[in-house]
N, C-alpha and C positions, 0 to 999 in steps of 0.2 A: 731128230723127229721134227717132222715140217708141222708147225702149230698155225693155225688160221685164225686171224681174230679180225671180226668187223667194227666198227665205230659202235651202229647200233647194227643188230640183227634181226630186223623184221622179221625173214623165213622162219627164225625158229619161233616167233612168238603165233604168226599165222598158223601153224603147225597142232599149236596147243589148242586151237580153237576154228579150226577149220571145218569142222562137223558143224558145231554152231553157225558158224558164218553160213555157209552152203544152203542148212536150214530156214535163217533168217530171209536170208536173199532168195528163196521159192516161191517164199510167201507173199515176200513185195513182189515178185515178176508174176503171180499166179493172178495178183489181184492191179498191176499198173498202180502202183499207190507209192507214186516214184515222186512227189512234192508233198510236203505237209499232210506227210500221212501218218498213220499209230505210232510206228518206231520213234518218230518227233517228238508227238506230244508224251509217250512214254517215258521218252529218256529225259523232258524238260523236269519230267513230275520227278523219276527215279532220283536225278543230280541234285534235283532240290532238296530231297529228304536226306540224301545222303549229305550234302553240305548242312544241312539245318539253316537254311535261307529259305524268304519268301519267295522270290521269281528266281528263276531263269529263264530267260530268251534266247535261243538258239539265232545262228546268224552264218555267213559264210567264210571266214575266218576271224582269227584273230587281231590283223589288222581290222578290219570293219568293225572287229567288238567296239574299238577303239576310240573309232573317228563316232559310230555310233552317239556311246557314254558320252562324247562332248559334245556332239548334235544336243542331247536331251539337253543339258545344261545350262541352254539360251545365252552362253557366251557372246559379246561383241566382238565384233573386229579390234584389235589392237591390245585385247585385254592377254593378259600374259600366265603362262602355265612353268611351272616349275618342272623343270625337268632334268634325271644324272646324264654327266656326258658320256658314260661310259654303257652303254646298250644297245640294243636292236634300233633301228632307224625306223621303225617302224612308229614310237611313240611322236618322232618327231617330225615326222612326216606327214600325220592327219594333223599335229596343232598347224603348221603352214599352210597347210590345203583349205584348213577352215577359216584362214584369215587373221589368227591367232597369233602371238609373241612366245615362240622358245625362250628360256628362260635357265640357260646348260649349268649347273655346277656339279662340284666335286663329290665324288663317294668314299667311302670309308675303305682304306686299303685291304684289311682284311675280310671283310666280309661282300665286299666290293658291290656293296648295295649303297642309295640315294643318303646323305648323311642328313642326319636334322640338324646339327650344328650351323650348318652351310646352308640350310632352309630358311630358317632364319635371316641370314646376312640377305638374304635373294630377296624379300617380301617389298612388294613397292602397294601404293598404293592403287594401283592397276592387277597385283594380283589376285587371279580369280579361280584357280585349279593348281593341285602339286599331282604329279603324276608318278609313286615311287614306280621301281619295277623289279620284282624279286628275282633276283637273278638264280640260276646254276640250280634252284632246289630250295633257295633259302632265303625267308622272307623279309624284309625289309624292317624295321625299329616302329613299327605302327601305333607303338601305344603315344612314344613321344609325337609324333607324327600329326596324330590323331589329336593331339593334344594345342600342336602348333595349331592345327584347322581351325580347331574352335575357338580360338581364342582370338582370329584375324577372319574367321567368317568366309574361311576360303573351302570350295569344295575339294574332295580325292578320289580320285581315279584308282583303284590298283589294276598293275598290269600284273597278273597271277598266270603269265601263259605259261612260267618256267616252274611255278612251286603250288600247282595242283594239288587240294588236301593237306598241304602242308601248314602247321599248329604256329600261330605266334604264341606266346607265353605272355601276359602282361604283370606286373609287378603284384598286382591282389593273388597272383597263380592260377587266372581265368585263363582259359583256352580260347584260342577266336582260330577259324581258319582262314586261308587266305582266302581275299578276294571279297570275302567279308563284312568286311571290318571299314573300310571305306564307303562315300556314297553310290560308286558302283566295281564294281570288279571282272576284270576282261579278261577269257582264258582262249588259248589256241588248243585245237585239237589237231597237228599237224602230224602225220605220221612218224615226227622222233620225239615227241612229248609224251609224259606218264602215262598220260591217257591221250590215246590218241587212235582217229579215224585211218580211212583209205587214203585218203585226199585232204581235203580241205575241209576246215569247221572253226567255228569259235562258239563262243557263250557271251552272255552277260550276265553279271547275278545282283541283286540289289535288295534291298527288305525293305524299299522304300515305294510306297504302291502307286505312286503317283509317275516318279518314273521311271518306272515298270510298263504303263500303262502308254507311255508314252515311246519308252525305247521298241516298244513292240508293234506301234504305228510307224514311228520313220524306219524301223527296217522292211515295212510292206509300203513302201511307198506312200506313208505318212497316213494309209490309210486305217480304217479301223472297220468299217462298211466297204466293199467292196464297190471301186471306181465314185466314191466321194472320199476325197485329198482334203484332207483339215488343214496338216501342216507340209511341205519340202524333206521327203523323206529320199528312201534309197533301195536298191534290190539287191537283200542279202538276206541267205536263207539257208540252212542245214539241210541236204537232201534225205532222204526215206533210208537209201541204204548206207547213208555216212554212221546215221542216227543208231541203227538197225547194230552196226559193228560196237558204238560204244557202247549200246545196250549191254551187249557180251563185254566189251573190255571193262565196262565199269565195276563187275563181280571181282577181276582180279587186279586190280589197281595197288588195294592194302598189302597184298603179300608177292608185287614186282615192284612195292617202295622198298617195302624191306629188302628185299633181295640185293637192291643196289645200296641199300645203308651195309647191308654184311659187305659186300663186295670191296664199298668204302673204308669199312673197319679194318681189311684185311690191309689195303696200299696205305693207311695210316698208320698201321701198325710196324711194316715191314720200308715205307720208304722213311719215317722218321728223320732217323740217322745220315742223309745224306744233306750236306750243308749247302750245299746251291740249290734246293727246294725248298719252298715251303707251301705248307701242305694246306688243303684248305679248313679255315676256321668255323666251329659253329657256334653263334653266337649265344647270349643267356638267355636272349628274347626268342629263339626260334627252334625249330626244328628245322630240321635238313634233310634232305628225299632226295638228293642229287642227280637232279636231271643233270646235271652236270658233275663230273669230279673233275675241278679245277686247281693246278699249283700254279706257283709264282717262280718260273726260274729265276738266278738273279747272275749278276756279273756278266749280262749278255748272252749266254749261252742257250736259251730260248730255242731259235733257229736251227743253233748246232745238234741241239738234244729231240728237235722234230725231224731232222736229214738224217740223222742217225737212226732212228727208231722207223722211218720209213725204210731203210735199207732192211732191217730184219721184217719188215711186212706187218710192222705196228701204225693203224693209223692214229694221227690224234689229228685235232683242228683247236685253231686262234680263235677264240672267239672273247674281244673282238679286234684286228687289225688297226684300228683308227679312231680313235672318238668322233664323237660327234660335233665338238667342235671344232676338229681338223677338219670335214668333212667339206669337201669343193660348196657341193650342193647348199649348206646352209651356213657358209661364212659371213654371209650378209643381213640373212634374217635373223639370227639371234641374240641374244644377248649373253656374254660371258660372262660369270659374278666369279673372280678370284682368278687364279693362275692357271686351275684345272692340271695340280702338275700329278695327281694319283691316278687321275682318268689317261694320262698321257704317259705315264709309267706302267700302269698295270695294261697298255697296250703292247708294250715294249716284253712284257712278262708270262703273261697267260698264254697256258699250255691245258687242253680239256685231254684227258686219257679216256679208255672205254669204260665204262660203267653199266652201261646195260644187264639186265636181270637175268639175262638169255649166257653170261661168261663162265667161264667153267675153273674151276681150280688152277689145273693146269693153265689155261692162257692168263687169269692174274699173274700168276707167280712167273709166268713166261715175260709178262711187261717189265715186273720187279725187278726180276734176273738182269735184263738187259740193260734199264736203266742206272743199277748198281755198276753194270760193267761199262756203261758211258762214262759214268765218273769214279772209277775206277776206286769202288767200296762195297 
């Protein structure tokens, strides 16, 4: 039997809410309310209560969340950000652009998130921002985190694009979710994210009203009064019908987590047993929503087990191919703290399989199957 499986599966989630959509998108075409219009201000109110945070500012992606958050900050030039080398280039691409010092170290092998151990060694007396970023679904050590901040007067950024709604746990057994918990928290709405638009989106989220007040001038061009410029801002903005779909999609965000936690529970259960994987860890601090389910092949076989599995019409994807400190682009601006030999291994390793909420029994156990018969168990 010929079984089909996509990475993610957009069509079938459009499917589920395409009445909705159709609906929404009348509305805006019936009245041109195609910039900063209801569905905006709607979803800023909706996401807020639903996080239990005081702002969100909507923005045009989740790189801009980004470079945003360290606008507000009043950062110098040369002053230095802490950042894992093993992520999206995107975190390290607004600290350069603003003038800023990367600051690359090591993450934790299994959870393959920013480590605080390694936060620590990195602190100069120039740092002024650590920038965790939760990778795959799963958040980052924020209490210790949180804890290094205040005690060296350095701001945090979280970058929350991968673990949307997702729970840290702190040791009192307090619940914080991401994004937070830090002085601000940057989320992508990118069409393969939990929640996620048409196109293009981000967020900022913050409970700090000052900047709040500010992150919501420099993304209208610093302004606050229209065509009087207080401060050097930027044009970045969530459109009417991006807003309009997460409206809809934010109703069923809690029950396509879960879907992809069962999904998870299922390739945990059944790939175990196989000794050149391993599987991914959830930590004590966090919950896990896996926007990604990522293993670690080992003994090099990586490559072998992606060519393989693309022959039976499974896709997966690396993510990520190269640290950040291998990266042409920023050999010269940053700073190294250690060896960065887990960022550079866990490049060598990671393997993302499908997870999506949209997978059906049959094609799990279709990936299981195959992978079993790659290493012949």
């Amino acid at each position: 039997m010929d079984i089909k499986i996509k990475f993610n599966d957009l069509p079938q989630q459009y499917k589920k809410i395409k009445n909705e959509v159709i609906k929404s998108f009348n509305n805006i075409h019936k009245n041109s309310d195609y910039i900063n219009g209801y569905e905006v201000k709607n979803f800023e109110k909706k996401f807020k209560n639903y996080l239990g945070v005081k702002h969100v500012i909507t923005c045009g992606n989740g790189t801009d969340a980004l470079q945003i958050a360290i606008m507000s900050l009043n950062l110098k030039p040369g002053d230095e950000v802490i950042l894992p080398s093993f992520a999206y280039v995107s975190i390290i691409e607004v600290v350069c652009l603003l003038g800023l010092v990367p600051v690359l170290i090591d993450v934790d092998l299994f959870s393959f998130n920013i480590n605080p151990q390694n936060i620590k060694k990195a602190i100069s007396s120039k740092t002024k921002l650590i920038i965790p970023v939760h990778l795959f679904g799963q958040n980052s050590d924020m209490e210790s985190i949180m804890n290094i901040a205040k005690e060296n007067n350095i701001f945090v950024i979280e970058d929350a694009a991968q673990s949307v709604n997702c729970l840290n746990i702190f040791s009192n057994n307090k619940k914080y979710i991401s994004g937070t918990i830090g002085d601000i928290g940057c989320i992508s709405f990118f069409p393969t994210k939990n929640l996620s638009c048409f196109g293009d989106g981000g967020a900022l989220i913050t409970n700090n009203s000052n900047l709040a007040k500010k992150i919501a001038m420099i993304k209208n061009h610093g302004q606050s009064i229209k065509y009087f410029h207080e401060i050097i801002g930027v044009n970045s903005r969530l459109d009417t019908l991006q807003a309009s779909v997460l409206n809809i999609k934010l109703n069923y965000l809690k029950e396509e987590n879960l879907k992809r936690k069962k999904n998870a529970s299922v390739y945990n259960q059944k790939l175990a047993s196989i000794k050149n994987i391993v599987l991914p860890k959830q930590s004590l601090y966090s919950e896990h929503i896996y926007h990604q389910y990522t293993i670690r092949v080992k003994k090099n076989k990586r490559n072998l087990l992606q060519n393989k599995l693309r022959i039976k019409n499974i896709p997966t994807i690396i993510y990520y191919p190269l640290p950040l400190h291998l990266q042409k682009a920023f050999k010269v601006s940053s700073i190294k703290v250690g060896a960065l030999n887990v960022s550079t291994q866990l490049c060598k390793e990671v393997l993302s399989l499908p997870i999506h909420p949209y997978l059906t029994t049959n094609q799990i156990n279709f990936v299981i199957k195959c992978i079993k018969e790659i290493f012949h168990e």
